[in-house]
N, C-alpha and C positions, 0 to 999 in steps of 0.2 A: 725404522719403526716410529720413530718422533716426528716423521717428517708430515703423517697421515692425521687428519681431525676426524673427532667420530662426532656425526653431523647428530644436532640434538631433534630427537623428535619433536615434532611443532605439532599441539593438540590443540584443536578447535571446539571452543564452546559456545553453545548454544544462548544466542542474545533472549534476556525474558522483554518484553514489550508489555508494556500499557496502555490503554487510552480512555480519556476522559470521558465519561459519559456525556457529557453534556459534547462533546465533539465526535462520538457515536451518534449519538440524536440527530446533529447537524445534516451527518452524510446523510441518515435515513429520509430526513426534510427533501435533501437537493435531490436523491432519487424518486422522490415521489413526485417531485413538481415537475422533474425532466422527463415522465415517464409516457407516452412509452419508449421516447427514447433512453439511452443508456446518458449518466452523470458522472461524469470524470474529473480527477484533483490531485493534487498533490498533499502526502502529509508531513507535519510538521512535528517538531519535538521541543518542547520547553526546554530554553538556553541553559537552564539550570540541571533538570534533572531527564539529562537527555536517553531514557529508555521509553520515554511518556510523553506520547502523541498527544497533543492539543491543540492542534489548529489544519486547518483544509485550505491548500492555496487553489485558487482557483485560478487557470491561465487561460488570459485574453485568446479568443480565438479559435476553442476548445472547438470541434466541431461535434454533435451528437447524431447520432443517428439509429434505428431500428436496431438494429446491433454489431456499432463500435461507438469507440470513445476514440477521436483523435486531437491527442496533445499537440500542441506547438513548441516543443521544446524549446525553440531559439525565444521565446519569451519569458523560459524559466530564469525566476532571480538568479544572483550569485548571493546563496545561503546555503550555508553547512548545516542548517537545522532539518533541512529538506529529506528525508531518512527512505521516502517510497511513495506510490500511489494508490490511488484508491477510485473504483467506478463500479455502477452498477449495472448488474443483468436484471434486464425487462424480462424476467422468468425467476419459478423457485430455485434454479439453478447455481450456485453459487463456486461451479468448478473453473479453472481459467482453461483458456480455448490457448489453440498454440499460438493467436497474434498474442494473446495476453503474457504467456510465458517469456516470449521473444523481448519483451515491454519488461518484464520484472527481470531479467537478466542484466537488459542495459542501464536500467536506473532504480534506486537504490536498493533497499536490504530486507522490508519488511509493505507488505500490501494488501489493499484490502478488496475484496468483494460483496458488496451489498445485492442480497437477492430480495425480490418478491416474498414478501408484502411490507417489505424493509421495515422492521420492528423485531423487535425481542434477538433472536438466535441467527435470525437471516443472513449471515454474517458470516464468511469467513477468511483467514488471514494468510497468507502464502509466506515464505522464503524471496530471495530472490533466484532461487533454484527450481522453487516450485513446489515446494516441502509445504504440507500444512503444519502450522505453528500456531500455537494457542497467546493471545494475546489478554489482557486481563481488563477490565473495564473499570474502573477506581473513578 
């Protein structure tokens, strides 16, 4: 009877996310000038208070097109700040397609989609599962 460990249950909580508005606005800019092609990036989280997205990498090479967004990974830095991505659909659509899922599986934890007329709500935010998750705009 001593010999056996009673394995502890491991509970997962649910990360809260933030993102600056002014780094909201941004994405809404680069989808509107890419439009109609789809605007694809990487986000980023302040060193400091790393729940809180504040910056959009952009990688060399991104290719756009009618509708995809393809990343060049082997040009992504080597930074831990780097937390998911983010592109937009050239429609009010804002659900991820199954490339898109395939994409938030393999890299990082929280993502974003900008839809048509990229402003206000057009927005929203995945898992890397594919869970819609509320992110907060501060």
């Amino acid at each position: 009877m001593g010999f056996f460990r009673h394995k502890k249950k491991i509970e997962y909580t649910k990360a809260s996310w933030k993102i600056k508005r002014e780094c909201l606005n941004l994405i809404f800019e680069c989808a509107k000038s890419s439009f109609p092609h789809e605007f694809g990036g990487l986000l980023r989280v302040d060193d400091k208070v790393k729940d809180t997205i504040t910056e959009v990498v952009i990688l060399p090479g991104t290719i756009s097109g009618d509708s995809h967004a393809i990343f060049q990974m082997h040009m992504r830095p080597i930074d831990f700040s780097i937390v998911g991505t983010v592109h937009s659909h050239p429609s009010p659509f804002a659900r991820p397609s199954e490339a898109d899922l395939h994409l938030f599986g393999k890299y990082g934890k929280v993502h974003i989609i900008a839809a048509m007329p990229f402003s206000g709500k057009a927005w929203k935010a995945y898992s890397y599962s594919g869970e819609k998750i509320e992110v907060e705009i501060v």
